[in-house]
Structures are given as structure tokens and as C-alpha cells.
C-alpha positions in Angstrom: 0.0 0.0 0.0 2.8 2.3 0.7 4.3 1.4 -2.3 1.1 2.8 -4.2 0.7 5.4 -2.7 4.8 6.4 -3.5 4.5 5.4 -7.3 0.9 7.5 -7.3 3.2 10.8 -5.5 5.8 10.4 -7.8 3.9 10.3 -10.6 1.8 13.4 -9.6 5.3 15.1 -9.1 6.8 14.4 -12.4 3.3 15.3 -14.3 3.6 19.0 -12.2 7.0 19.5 -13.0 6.2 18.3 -17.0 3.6 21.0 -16.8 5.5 23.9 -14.7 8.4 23.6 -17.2 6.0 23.5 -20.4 4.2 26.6 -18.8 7.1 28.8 -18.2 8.5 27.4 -21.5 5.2 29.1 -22.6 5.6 32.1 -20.8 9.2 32.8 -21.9 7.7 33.0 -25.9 4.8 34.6 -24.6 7.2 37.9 -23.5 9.1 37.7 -27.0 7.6 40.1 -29.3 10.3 39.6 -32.3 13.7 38.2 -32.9 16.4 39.5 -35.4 19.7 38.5 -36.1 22.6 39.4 -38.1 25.5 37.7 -39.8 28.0 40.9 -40.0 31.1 39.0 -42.2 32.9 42.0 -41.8 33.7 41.6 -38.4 33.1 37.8 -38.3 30.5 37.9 -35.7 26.6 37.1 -35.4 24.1 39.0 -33.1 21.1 38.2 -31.7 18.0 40.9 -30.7 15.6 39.6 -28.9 12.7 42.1 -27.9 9.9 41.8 -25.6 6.7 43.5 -24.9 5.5 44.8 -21.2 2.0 44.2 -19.5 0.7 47.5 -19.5 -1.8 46.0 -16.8 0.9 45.0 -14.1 1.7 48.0 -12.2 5.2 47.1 -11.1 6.9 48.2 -14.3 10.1 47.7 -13.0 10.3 44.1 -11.6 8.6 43.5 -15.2 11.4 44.6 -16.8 13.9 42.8 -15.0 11.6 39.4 -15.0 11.4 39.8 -19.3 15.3 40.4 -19.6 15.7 37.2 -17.2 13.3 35.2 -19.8 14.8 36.8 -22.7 18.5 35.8 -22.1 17.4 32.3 -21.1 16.0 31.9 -25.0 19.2 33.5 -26.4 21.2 30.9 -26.3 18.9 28.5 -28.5 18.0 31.3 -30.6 21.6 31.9 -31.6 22.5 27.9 -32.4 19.3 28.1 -34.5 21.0 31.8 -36.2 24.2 29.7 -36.8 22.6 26.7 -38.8 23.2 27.9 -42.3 26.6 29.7 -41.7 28.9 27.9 -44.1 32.3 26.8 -42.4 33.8 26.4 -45.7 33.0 24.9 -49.4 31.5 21.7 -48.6 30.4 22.0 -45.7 27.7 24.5 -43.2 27.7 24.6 -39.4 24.2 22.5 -39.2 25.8 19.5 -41.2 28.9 19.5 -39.0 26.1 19.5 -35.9 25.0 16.7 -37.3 28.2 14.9 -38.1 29.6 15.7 -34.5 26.8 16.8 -31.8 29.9 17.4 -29.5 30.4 20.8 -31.7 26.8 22.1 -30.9 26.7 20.6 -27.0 29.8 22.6 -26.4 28.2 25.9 -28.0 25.3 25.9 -25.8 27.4 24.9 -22.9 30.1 27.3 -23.4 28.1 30.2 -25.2 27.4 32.0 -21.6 31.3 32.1 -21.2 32.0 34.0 -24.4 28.5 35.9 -25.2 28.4 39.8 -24.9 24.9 41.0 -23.3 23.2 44.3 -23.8 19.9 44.9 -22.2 18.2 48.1 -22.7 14.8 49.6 -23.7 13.2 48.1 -26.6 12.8 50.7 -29.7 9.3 50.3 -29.5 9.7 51.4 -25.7 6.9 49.1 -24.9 9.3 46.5 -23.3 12.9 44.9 -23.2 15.6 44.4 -25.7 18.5 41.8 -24.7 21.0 41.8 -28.0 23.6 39.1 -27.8 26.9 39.0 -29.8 29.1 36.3 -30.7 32.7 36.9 -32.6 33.4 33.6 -34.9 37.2 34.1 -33.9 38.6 33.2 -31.9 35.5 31.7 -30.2 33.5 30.0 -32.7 36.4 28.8 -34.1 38.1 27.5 -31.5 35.1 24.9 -31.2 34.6 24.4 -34.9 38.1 24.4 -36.6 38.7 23.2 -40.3 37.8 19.8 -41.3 41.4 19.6 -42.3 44.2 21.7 -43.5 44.8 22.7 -47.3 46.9 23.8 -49.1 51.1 23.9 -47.8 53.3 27.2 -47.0 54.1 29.0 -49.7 57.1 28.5 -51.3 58.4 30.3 -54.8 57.2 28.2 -57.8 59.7 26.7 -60.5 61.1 29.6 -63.1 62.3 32.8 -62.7 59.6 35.7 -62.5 60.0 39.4 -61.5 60.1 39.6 -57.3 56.5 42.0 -57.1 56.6 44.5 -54.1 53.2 43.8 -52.4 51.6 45.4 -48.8 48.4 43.3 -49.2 46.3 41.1 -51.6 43.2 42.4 -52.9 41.1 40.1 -54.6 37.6 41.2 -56.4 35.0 38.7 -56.2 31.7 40.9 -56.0 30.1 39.6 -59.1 28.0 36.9 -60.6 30.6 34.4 -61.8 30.8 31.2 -63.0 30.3 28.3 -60.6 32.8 25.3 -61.6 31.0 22.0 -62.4 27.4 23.7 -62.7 25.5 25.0 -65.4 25.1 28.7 -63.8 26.7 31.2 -61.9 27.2 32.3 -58.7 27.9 34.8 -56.1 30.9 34.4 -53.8 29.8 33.4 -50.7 31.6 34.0 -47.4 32.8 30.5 -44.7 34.8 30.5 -42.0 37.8 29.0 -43.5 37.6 29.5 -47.6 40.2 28.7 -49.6 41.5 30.6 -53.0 42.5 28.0 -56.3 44.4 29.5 -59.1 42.0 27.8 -62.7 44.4 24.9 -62.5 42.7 24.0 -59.6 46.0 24.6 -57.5 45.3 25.9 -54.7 47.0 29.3 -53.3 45.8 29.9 -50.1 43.8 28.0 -47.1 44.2 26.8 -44.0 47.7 25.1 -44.9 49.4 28.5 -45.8 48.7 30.3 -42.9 50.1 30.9 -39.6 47.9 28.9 -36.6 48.0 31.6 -34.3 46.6 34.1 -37.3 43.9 31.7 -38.5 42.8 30.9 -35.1 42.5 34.8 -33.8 42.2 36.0 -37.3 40.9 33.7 -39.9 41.9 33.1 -43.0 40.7 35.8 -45.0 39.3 39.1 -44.6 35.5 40.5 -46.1 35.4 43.6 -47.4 33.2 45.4 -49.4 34.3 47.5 -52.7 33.2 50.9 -51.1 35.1 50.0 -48.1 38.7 50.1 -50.0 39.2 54.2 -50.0 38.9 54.1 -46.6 41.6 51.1 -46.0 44.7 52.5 -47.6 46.6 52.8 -44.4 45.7 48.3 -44.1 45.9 48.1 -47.4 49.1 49.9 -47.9 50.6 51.5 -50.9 51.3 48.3 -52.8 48.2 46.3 -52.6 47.9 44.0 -55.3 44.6 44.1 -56.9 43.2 40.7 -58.9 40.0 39.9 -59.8 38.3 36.2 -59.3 37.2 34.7 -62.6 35.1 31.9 -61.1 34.1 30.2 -57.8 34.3 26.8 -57.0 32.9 24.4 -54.0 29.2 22.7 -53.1 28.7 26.0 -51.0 30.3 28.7 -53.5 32.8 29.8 -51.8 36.3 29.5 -52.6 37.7 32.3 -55.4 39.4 31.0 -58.7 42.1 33.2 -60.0 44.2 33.2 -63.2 47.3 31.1 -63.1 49.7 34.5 -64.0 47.9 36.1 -61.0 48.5 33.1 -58.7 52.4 32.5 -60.0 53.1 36.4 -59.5 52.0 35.9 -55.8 53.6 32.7 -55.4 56.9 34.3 -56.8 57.0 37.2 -54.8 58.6 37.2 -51.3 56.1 40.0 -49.6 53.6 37.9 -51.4 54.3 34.2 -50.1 54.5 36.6 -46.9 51.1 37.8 -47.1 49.6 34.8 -47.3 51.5 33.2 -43.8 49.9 36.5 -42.5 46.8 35.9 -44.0 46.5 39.9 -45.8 44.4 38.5 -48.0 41.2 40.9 -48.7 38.6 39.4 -50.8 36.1 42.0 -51.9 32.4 40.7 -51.6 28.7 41.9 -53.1 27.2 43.5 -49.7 24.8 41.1 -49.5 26.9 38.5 -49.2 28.6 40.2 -46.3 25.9 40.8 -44.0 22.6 38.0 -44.2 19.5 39.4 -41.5 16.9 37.3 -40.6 13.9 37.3 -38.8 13.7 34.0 -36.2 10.1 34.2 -35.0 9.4 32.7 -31.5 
């Protein structure tokens, strides 16, 4: 009889707590209003702003407040994993299919993401409530958990034959127009990953995570995104030697890694501030702007 009546309390128990957590679950959307985030590729981070709406009935406005940005940074964290599905990590592969292929990667996100998140709450625009806007860099901290599914390409080294030694303070490569995808029937923009890599049309490659220094990738990446109308304001990064190509087609299952001539590639290979450049990883490709910053709108 005891026994019952401790299986009938625990099962009372468990049903409660089942329907306390699906209520506050329910409560928590309930004070989201709307959800945006942004992939900024120019500063290799993603944000998340999440914004709530008050009671107008409940009289203690400020306790309100504080309550709604409690509920709204305990959603951030899955909002953000969900803003991070589609980021490509580089030309075969985005961040949901290596979820998939290692669930470690994603466990450690959500685990780690309160270590490493930036947190601004503040009044909402609409001033009817709460905005909590979180911020995640993809170097070094994304990265760090991510990493490349393996290295490519080797450090440079000056190719066979003699060509002119080319002065250059940075490597600037265009790649902000429809071009033609290799082994497809169309074209395609340039799309920006974590780790992409740059192929002279031999398929050689020139430049991945092979050719440049650890420490760099890791803190850095591989490449920087810039857009064309950033470039006259970047000549004291860019230097006064910048070497300027342009990409003649793009090349991967997610279009992402630039295809240069051959000439341009040899040129870079055969220069010493070139082969320099890409241990340092000065390497500037120039996107269409809206490849370098994707918004969405993640309803609750």
C-alpha cells in the first residue's frame, strides 16, 4: 500500500513539474515580441536581438522589466544555435551539417556560449518593453570549437622559373560579381565561410588553412571581407602596394572558394612579400554587400 501510494506521488510530481516547465516554456515565448539577427562578415561575428513586450496591466513596471530580460537571455542561447545553422564553415560544408556529423560541436556551444556571449539589455525601440541583444565573434571563439575539417593547401614556397620579385603590402582580390560556378551550369555569387580557400583555374590551390600561420587563422581567420566601397577608406591596411586581382570563377558545393588566373597566382607565389602575405593571411577578398551581411527574422 505504501508502495502505491509512493509510485501515485511520484507520478503526480513528475506530471507537475512536466507542466510547470512546459508553462514557463510558454511564458518565456509569450514575452518575445520579435527576434532578429545578423550575420555581420565583416567583423566575423553574429548577433542576436531579442525584444519583448511589457504588460501594460501590471503596475510594477520595473520588476517587469527585470523578469522579461531574465526570460529573454534564457532563450538566447537557443536562438543563436538556430541563427548559426546555415553559416557555411567552408566549401562543402555549413555549421548545421557538421552539428550533425559531431553533436559534441553544438553541446559545447550551448554549454560554453554564456562564457564568451556579450549582453546588452536596454529599452526596446518600440519602448513598450525589453531588448537583450547578444553578440558572438566567430574568432577566436566560434572557431576554437569548430576548426577546419582539415588543412589545405602547404606554406608557400616560390614556384619553378624565374619571375620578376613584385613589391606587395596586401592582396586584394575582387569577387563581387556573378561568376561562373565550376562544375554547374550557372553562376554564382561568392559566398563567405569561415575557413575558404583561394584555387588558381588549374585548380592549385594558393591559399587555405595550410598557408597560414595557426595563431593568425585561429584569432584572425583566413581571410578578410570587405566590401568595394570600403577600399578608400583602408589604404593605411591596405598599404601603398596592394595587389589588386580579380576572381574569374568560384568553385565548391557552398560557392565559396575564389578562382584566379594562373599568371595572377604565379606572380603571388613568386614574390617574397607575397608568399609573406599569405602566412599572414592579408588577403582581402572584396564581396557583393549582401553576401557580407545576411538578417533574418527567427520568430518565437
Amino acid at each position: 500500500m505504501k508502495r502505491l501510494l509512493l509510485y501515485g506521488f511520484l507520478l503526480s510530481f513528475c506530471s507537475f513539474v512536466n507542466v510547470y516547465s512546459q508553462s514557463a516554456q510558454n511564458e518565456y515565448l509569450g514575452s518575445v515580441a520579435k527576434v532578429h539577427a545578423t550575420i555581420d562578415w565583416r567583423h566575423f561575428s553574429v548577433s542576436i536581438v531579442l525584444e519583448g513586450t511589457l504588460d501594460r496591466s501590471e503596475k510594477n513596471r520595473l520588476s517587469q522589466v527585470s523578469r522579461q530580460e531574465s526570460d529573454l537571455r534564457m532563450l538566447g542561447t537557443e536562438y543563436l544555435t538556430s541563427a548559426l545553422d546555415s553559416l557555411l564553415v567552408d566549401s562543402r560544408t555549413t555549421l548545421q551539417e557538421r552539428f550533425k556529423k559531431d553533436s559534441t560541436i553544438e553541446e559545447s556551444l550551448k554549454r560554453d556560449i554564456n562564457g564568451f556571449k556579450v549582453v546588452d539589455a536596454k529599452p526596446a525601440a518600440s519602448l513598450q518593453g525589453t531588448s537583450v541583444i547578444w553578440k558572438l565573434p566567430f574568432f577566436p571563439q566560434l572557431a576554437s570549437l569548430v576548426g577546419p575539417i582539415e588543412s589545405k593547401g602547404e606554406k608557400p614556397s616560390s614556384p619553378l622559373g624565374w619571375k620578376p620579385d613584385q613589391v606587395m603590402s596586401s592582396i586584394v582580390i575582387y569577387a563581387d560579381e556573378l561568376l561562373p560556378w565550376w562544375g554547374m551550369n550557372n553562376n554564382a555569387w561568392v559566398a563567405a565561410c569561415l575557413y575558404p580557400e583561394v584555387f588558381d583555374d588549374e585548380m592549385n590551390i594558393l591559399h587555405g588553412t595550410g598557408t597560414i600561420d595557426s595563431q593568425t587563422e585561429m584569432e584572425n581567420g583566413v581571410v578578410h571581407y570587405i566590401a568595394d566601397s570600403d577600399i578608400k577608406n583602408m589604404r593605411n591596411v591596405l598599404g601603398n602596394s596592394a595587389f589588386f586581382i580579380r576572381a574569374r570563377s568560384v568553385f565548391g558545393k557552398n560557392p565559396s572558394s575564389p578562382v584566379i588566373s594562373r599568371e595572377d597566382a604565379d606572380i603571388i607565389r613568386s614574390s617574397t612579400s607575397g608568399r609573406q602575405l599569405l602566412t599572414e593571411g592579408k588577403i582581402f577578398i572584396v564581396l557583393s554587400p549582401a553576401e557580407l551581411r545576411k538578417d533574418y527574422d527567427l520568430l518565437p
